[in-house]
FIPADREN-469684 format. One line per field, with one value per residue (C-alpha): residue in three letters; x, y, z; chain; residue number from 0. Coordinates in nm, 3 decimals, decimal comma, padded with zeros to 5 digits. Each point is the difference from the previous one (the first is absolute). Layout:
N
aa = ALA/...
c1 = X/...
c2 = Y/...
c3 = Z/...
ch = A/...
i = NUM/...
***
This chain:
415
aa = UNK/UNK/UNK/UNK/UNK/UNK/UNK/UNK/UNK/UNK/UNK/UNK/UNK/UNK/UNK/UNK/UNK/UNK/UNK/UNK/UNK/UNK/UNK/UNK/UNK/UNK/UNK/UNK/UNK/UNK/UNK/UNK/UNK/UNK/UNK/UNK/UNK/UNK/UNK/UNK/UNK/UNK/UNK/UNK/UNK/UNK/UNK/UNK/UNK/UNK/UNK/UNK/UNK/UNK/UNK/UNK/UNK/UNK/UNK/UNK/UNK/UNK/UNK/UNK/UNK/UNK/UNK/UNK/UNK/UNK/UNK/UNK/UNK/UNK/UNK/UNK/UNK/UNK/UNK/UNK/UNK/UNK/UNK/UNK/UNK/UNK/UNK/UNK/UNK/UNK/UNK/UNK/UNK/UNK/UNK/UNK/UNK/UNK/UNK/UNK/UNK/UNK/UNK/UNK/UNK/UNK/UNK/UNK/UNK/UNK/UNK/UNK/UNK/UNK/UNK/UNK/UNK/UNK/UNK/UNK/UNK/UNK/UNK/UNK/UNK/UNK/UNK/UNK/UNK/UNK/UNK/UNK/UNK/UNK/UNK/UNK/UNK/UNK/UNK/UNK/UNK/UNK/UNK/UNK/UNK/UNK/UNK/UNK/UNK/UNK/UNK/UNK/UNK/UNK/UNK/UNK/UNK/UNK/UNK/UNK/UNK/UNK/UNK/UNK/UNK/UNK/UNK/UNK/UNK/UNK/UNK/UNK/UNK/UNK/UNK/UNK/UNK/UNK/UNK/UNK/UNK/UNK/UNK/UNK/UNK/UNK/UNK/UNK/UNK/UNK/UNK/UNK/UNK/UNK/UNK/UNK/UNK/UNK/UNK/UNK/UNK/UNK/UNK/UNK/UNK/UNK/UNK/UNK/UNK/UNK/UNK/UNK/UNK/UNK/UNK/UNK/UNK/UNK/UNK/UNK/UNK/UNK/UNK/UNK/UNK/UNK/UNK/UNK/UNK/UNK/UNK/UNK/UNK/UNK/UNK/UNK/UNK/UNK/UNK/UNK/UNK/UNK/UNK/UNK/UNK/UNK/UNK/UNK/UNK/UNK/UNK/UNK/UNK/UNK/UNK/UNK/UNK/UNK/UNK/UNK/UNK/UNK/UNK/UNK/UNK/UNK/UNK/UNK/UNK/UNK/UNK/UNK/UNK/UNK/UNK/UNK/UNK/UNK/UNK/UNK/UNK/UNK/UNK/UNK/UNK/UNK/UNK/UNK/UNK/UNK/UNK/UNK/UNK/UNK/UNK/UNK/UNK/UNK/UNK/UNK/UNK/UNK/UNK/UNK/UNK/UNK/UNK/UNK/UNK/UNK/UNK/UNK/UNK/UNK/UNK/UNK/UNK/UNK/UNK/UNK/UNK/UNK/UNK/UNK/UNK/UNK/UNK/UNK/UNK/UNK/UNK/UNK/UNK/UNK/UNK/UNK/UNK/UNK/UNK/UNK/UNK/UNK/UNK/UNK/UNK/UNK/UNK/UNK/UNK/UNK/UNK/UNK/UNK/UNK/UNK/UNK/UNK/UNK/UNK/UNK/UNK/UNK/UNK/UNK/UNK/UNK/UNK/UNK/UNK/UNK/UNK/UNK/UNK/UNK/UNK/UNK/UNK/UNK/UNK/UNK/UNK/UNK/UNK/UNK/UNK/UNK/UNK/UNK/UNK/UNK/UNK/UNK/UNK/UNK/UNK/UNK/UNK/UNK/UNK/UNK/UNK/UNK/UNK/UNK/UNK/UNK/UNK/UNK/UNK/UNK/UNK/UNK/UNK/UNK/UNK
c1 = 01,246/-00,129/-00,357/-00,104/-00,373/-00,188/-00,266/-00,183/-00,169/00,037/00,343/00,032/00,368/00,003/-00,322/00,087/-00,236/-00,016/00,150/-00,100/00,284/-00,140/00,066/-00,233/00,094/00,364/00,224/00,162/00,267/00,117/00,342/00,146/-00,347/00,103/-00,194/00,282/-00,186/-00,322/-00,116/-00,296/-00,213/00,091/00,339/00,144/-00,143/00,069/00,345/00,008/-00,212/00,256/00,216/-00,251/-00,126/00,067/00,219/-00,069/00,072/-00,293/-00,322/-00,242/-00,306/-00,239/-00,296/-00,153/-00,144/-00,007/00,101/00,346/00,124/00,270/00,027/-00,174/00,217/-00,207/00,182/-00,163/-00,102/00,001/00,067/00,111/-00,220/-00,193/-00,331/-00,341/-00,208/-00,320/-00,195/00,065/-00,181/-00,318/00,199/00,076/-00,359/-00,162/00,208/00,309/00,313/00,297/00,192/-00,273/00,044/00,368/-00,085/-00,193/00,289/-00,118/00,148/00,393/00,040/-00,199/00,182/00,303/-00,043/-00,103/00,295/00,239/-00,119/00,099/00,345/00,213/-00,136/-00,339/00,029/00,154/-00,241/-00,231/00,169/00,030/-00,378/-00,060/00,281/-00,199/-00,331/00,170/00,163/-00,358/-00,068/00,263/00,223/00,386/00,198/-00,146/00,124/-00,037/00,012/00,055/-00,196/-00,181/00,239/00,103/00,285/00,324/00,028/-00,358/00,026/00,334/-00,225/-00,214/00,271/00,138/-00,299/-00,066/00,347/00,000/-00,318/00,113/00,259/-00,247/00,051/-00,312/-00,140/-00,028/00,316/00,024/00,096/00,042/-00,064/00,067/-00,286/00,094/-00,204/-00,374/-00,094/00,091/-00,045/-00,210/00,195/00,241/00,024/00,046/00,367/00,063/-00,069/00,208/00,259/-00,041/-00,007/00,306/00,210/-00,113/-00,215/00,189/00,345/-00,174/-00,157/00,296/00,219/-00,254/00,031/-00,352/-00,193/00,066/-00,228/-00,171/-00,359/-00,146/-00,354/00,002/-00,353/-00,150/-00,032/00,221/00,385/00,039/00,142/00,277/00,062/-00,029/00,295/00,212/-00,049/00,009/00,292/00,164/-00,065/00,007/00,353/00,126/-00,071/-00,385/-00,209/-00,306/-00,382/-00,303/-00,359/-00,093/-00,341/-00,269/-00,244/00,125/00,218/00,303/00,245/00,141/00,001/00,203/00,248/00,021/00,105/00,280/00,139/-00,025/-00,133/-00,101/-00,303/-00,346/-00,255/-00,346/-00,013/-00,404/00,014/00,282/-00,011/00,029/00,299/00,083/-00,015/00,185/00,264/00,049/00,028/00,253/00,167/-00,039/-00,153/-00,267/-00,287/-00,148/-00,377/-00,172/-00,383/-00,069/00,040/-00,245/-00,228/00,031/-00,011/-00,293/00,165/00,006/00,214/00,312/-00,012/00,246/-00,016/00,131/00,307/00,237/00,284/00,089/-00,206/-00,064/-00,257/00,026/-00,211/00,080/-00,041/-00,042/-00,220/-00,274/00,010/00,088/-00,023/00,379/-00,177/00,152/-00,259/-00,290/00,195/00,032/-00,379/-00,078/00,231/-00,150/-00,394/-00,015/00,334/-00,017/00,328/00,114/00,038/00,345/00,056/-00,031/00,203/00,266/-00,071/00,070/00,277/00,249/-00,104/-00,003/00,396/00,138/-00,168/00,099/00,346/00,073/00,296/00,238/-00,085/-00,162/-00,269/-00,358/-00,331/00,061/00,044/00,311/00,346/00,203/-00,303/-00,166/-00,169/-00,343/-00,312/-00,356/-00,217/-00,366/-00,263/-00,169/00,117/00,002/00,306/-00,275/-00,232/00,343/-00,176/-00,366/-00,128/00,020/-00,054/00,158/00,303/00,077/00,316/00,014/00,428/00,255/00,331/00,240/00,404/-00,107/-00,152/-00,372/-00,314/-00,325/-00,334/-00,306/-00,361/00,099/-00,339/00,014/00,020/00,296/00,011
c2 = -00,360/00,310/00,160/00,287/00,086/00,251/00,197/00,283/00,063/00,235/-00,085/00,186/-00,025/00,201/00,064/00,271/00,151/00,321/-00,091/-00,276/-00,095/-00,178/-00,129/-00,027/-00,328/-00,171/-00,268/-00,106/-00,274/-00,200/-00,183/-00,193/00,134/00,350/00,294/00,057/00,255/00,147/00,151/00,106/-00,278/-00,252/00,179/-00,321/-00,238/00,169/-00,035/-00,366/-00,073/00,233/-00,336/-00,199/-00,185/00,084/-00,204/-00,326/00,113/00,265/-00,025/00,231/00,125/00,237/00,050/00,267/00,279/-00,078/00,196/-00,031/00,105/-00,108/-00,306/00,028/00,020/-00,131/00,177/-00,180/-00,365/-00,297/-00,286/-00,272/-00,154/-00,293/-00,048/00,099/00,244/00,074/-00,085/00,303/00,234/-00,090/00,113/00,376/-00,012/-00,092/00,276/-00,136/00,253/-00,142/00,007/-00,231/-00,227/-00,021/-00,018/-00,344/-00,161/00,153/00,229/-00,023/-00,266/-00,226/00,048/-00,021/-00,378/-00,093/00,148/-00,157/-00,354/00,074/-00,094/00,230/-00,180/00,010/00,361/00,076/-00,155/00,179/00,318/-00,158/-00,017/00,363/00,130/-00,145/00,161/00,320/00,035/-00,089/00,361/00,146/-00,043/-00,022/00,045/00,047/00,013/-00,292/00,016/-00,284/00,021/-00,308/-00,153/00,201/-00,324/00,064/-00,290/00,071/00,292/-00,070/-00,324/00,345/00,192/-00,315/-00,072/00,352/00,038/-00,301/00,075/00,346/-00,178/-00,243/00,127/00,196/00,032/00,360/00,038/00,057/00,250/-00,224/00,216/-00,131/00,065/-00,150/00,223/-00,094/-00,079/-00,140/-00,361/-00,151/-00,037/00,291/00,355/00,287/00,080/-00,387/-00,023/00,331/-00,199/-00,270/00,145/00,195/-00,270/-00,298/00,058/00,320/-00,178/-00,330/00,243/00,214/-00,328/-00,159/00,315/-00,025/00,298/00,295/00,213/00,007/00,070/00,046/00,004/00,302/00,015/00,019/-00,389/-00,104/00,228/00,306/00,302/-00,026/-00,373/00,073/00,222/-00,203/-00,290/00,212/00,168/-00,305/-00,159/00,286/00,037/-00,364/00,152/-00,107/00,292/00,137/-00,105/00,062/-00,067/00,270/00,163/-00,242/00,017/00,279/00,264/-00,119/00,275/-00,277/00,303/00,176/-00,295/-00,089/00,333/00,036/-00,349/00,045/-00,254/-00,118/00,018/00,019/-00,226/-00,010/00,369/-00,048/00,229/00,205/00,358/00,274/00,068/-00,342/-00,017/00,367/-00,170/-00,310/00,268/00,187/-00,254/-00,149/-00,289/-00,166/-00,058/-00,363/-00,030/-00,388/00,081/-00,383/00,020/00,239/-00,137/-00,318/00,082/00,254/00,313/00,359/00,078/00,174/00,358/-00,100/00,366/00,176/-00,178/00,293/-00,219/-00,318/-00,306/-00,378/-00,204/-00,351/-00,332/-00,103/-00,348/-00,180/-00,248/00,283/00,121/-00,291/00,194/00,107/00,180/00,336/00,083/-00,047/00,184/00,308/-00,046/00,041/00,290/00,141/-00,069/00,096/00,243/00,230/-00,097/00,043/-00,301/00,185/00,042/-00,366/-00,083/00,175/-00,096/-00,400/00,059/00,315/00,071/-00,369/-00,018/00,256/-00,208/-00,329/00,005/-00,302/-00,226/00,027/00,363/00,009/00,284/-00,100/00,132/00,192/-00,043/00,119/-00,151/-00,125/-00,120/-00,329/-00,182/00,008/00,086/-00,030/00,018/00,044/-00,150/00,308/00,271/00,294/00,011/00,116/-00,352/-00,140/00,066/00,015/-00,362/-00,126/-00,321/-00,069/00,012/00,257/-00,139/-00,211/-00,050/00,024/00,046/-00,047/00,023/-00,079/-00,310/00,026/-00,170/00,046/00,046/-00,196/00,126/00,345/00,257/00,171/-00,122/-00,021/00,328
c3 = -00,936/-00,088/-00,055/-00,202/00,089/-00,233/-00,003/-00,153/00,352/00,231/00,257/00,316/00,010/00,382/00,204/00,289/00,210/-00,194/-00,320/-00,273/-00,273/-00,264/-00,332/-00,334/-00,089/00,052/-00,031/00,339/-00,060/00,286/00,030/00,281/00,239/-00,096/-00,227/-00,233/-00,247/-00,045/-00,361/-00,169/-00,104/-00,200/-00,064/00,136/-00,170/-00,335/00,062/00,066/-00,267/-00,189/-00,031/-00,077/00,339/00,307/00,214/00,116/00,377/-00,024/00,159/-00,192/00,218/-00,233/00,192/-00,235/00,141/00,388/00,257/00,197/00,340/00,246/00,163/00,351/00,341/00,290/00,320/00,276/00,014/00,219/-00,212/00,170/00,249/00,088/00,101/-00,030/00,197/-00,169/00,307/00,148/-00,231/00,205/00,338/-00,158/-00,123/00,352/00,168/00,083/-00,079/-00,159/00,335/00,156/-00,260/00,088/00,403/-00,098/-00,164/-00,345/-00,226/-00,068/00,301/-00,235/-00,303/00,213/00,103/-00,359/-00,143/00,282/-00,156/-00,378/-00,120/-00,231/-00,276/00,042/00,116/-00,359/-00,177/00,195/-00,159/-00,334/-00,039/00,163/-00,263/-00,307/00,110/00,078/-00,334/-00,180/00,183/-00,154/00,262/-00,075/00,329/00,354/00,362/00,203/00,399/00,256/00,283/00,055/00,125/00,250/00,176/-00,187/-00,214/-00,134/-00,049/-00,203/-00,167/-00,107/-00,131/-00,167/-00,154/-00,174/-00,093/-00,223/-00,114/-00,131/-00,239/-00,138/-00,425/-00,134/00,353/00,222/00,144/00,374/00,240/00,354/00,316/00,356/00,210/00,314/00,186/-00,098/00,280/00,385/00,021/00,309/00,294/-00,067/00,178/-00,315/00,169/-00,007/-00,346/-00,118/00,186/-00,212/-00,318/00,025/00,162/-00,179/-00,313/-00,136/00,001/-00,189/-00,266/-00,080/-00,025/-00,235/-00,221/-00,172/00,117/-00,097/00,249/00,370/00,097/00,317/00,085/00,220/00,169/00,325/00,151/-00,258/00,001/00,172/-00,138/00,256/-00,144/-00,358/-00,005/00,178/-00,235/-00,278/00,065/00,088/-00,357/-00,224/00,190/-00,134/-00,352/-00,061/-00,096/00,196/-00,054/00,266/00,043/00,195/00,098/-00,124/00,275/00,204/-00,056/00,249/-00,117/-00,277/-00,250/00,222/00,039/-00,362/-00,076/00,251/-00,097/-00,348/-00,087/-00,383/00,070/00,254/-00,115/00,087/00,229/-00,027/00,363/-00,042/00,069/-00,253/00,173/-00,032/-00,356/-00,100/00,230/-00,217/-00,326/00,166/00,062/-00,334/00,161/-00,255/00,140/-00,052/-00,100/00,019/-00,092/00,002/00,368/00,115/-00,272/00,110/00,371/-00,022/00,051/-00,167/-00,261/-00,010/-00,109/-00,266/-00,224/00,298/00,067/00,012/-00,144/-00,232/00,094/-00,154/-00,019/00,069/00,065/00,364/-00,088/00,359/00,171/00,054/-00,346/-00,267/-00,346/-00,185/-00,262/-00,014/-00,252/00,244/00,268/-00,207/-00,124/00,389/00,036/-00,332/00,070/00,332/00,080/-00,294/-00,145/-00,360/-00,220/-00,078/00,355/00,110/-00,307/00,121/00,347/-00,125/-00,238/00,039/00,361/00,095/-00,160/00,241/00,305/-00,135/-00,213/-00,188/00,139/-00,320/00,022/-00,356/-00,027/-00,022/00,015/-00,323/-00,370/-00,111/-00,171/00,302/00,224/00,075/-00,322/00,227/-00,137/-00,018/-00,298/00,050/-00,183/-00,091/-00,177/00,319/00,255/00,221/00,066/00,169/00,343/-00,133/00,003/00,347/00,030/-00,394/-00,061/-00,257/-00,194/-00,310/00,042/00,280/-00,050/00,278/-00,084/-00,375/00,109/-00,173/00,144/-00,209/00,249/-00,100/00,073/-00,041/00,053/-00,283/-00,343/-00,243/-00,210
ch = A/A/A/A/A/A/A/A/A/A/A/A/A/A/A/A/A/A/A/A/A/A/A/A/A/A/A/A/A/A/A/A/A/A/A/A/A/A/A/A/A/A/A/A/A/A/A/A/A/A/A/A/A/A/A/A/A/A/A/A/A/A/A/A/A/A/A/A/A/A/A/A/A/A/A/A/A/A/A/A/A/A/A/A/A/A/A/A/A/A/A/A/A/A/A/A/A/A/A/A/A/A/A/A/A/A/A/A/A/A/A/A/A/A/A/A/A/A/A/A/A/A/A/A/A/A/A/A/A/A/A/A/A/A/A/A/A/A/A/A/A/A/A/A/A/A/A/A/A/A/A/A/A/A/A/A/A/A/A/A/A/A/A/A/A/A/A/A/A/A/A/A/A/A/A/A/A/A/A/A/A/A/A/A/A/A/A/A/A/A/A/A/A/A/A/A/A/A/A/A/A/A/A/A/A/A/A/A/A/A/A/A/A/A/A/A/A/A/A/A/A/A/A/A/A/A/A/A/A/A/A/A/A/A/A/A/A/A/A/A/A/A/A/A/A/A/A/A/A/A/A/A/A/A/A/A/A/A/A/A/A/A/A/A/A/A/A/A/A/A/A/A/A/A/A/A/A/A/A/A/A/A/A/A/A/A/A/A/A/A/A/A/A/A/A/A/A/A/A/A/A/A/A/A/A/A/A/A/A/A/A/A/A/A/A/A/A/A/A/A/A/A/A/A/A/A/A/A/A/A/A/A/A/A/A/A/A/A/A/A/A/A/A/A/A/A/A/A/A/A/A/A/A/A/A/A/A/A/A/A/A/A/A/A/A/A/A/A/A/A/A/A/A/A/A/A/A/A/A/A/A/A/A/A/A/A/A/A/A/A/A/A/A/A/A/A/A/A/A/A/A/A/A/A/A/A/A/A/A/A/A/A/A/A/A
i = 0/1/2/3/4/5/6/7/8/9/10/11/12/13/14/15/16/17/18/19/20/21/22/23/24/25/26/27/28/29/30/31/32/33/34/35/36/37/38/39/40/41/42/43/44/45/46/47/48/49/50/51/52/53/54/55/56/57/58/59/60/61/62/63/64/65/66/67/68/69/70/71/72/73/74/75/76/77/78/79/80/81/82/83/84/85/86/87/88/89/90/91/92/93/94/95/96/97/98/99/100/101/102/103/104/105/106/107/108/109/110/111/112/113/114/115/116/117/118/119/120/121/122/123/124/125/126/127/128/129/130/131/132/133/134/135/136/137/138/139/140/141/142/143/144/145/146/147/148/149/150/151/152/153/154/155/156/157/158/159/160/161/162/163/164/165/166/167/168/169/170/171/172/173/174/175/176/177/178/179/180/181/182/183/184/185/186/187/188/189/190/191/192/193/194/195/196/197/198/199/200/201/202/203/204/205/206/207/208/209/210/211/212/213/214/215/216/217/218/219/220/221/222/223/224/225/226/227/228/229/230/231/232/233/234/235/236/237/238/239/240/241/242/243/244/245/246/247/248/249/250/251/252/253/254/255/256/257/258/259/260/261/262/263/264/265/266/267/268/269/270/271/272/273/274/275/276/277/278/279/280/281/282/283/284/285/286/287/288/289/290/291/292/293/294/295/296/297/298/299/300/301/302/303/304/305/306/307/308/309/310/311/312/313/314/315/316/317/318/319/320/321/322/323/324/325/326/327/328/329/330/331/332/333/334/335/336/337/338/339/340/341/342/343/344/345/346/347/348/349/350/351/352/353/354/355/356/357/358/359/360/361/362/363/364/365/366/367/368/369/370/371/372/373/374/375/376/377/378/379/380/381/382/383/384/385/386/387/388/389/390/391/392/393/394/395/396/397/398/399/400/401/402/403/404/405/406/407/408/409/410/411/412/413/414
***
């Protein structure tokens, strides 16, 4: 199948931090999930109505004047999981910090023991359902850690489970990260569980072959520094590349760490040092912002603008903060951090690329020949309202691999 979408719109065909390409109008056709040429608008369709009708094995998508940018890259989630913990919402708000909540059987624990009970099956269609509501946000691939699982076969159950969902046809496609490491189950010493990880669960996660990355959550009462780079050099050794959460409610020295490893990238860093941060750009580290967190968990802001190198935004999707709406996570970062639109466009599409490559290494997060067939199309005419309208959803179409899905209920009106 292929699909030829056209417009006489503006198309932002790359959105970098400091740069904008866009386009007056174009024709993108897409063949076999692929751009295979962009012209000048409706340059395309003149020549296949040069022959008198176009073929039968083209979808046409003219959506007039709208606006069209990249398909969206979310960098960090937590999709699969089981459970439900929006009890605890009162604990934060009577005082309770989020390692409390944890102390009291709470917090990951919780999610842990629901997650245990779920098969593979219902775990996927547990991703299945979070796929379709991402990609109604614009969302067309995303990262997807483990985690709540933390024995070995659930956590491989996890990484099952988002696997498969990431080759469900017209859904996001998924990047599956190992994250072992969330968290210490009850019962076990921090050294006992290192032990563990590396002897048993490692092993059982390379040999299954589905993720592609590790995470740790390096923080005080949860994985020491000392820990972290054990683990992590111990996976990203077996050929899985580096991810962290460091720094989110004290600055540890994760910065620090992430930098010397090398990792991808350091997401979260809400405490790290200015030091911390000029580290991770030296080291071409990217640092990871997730302003659903703090917003959701009552804390300041990020001084996004003065990240001294390249950083994403993504949604965090997890028990504590249930939204996968990109668009509302750049809104946040937007409203209340002082970024660009351009800058969080770039920060969910070109920026989000380099931190999470595609597994049949096709480009994406840009428009050009050669590149994923994933796009958005707004429902209003400006690029800019992609992260202006939280709590709507700002596009009209989604295309993922050339597979289009049309968005009821859109905000704005057809024009």
């Amino acid at each position: 199948m292929r699909v030829l979408v056209t417009t006489t719109g503006t198309v932002v065909t790359h959105a970098l931090a400091d740069d904008l390409l866009l386009l007056d109008g174009a024709d993108i056709l897409i063949e076999s999930g692929v751009i295979s040429s962009i012209a000048p608008s409706q340059e395309l369709v003149q020549e296949l109505d040069a022959d008198g009708m176009a073929p039968s094995n083209l979808e046409v998508l003219d959506v007039g004047r709208k606006s069209v940018v990249p398909g969206l890259i979310d960098a960090h989630t937590h999709l699969i999981w089981a459970g439900d913990r929006s009890d605890e919402v009162g604990k934060r708000l009577s005082g309770m910090s989020y390692h409390d909540i944890a102390a009291q059987g709470g917090g990951i624990g919780r999610t842990v023991r629901a997650t245990a009970e779920a098969t593979v099956d219902e775990l996927r269609q547990i991703g299945i359902k979070r796929a379709s509501i991402a990609r109604r946000s614009g969302t067309t691939y995303l990262e997807a850690k483990s985690g709540y699982g933390l024995e070995t076969q659930a956590e491989l159950n996890q990484i099952q489970a988002a696997h498969e969902t990431g080759n469900v046809e017209g859904l996001p496609g998924v990047h599956a990260t190992w994250l072992g490491a969330h968290a210490i189950p009850q019962g076990h010493t921090e050294e006992q569980t290192v032990e563990r990880l590396l002897s048993e669960q490692l092993p059982s996660v390379i040999e299954q072959g589905y993720a592609e990355s590790v995470d740790v959550f390096c923080e005080p009462g949860w994985f020491s520094i000392d820990s972290t780079e054990r683990i992590m050099n111990e996976a990203m050794a077996r050929g899985l590349s580096g991810r962290l959460h460091i720094d989110e409610f004290v600055d540890s020295g994760g910065a620090a760490l992430a930098a010397k490893l090398g990792v991808v990238t350091a997401d979260h860093t809400l405490k790290s040092s200015n030091e911390g941060r000029q580290a991770l750009a030296d080291a071409e580290v990217i640092t990871g912002y997730l302003p659903g967190t703090p917003h959701m968990l009552g804390m300041d802001m990020p001084n996004i603008p003065a990240t001294p190198g390249p950083f994403t935004l993504a949604s965090d999707f997890n028990p504590n903060c249930p939204s996968l709406s990109l668009p509302f996570a750049a809104s946040l970062a937007v409203h209340r951090s002082d970024v660009t639109p351009q800058a969080a466009l770039a920060a969910v599409t070109s920026t989000a690329a380099m931190s999470v490559p595609r597994t049949d290494g096709v480009k994406h997060g840009v428009l050009e020949p050669g590149a994923a067939g994933s796009l958005n199309v707004l429902a209003g005419g400006s690029w800019e309202g992609w992260c202006l309208s939280p709590g709507h959803d700002p596009f009209q179409w989604t295309v993922i691999d050339g597979h289009v899905t049309q968005h009821e209920n859109s905000l704005h009106v057809a024009q």
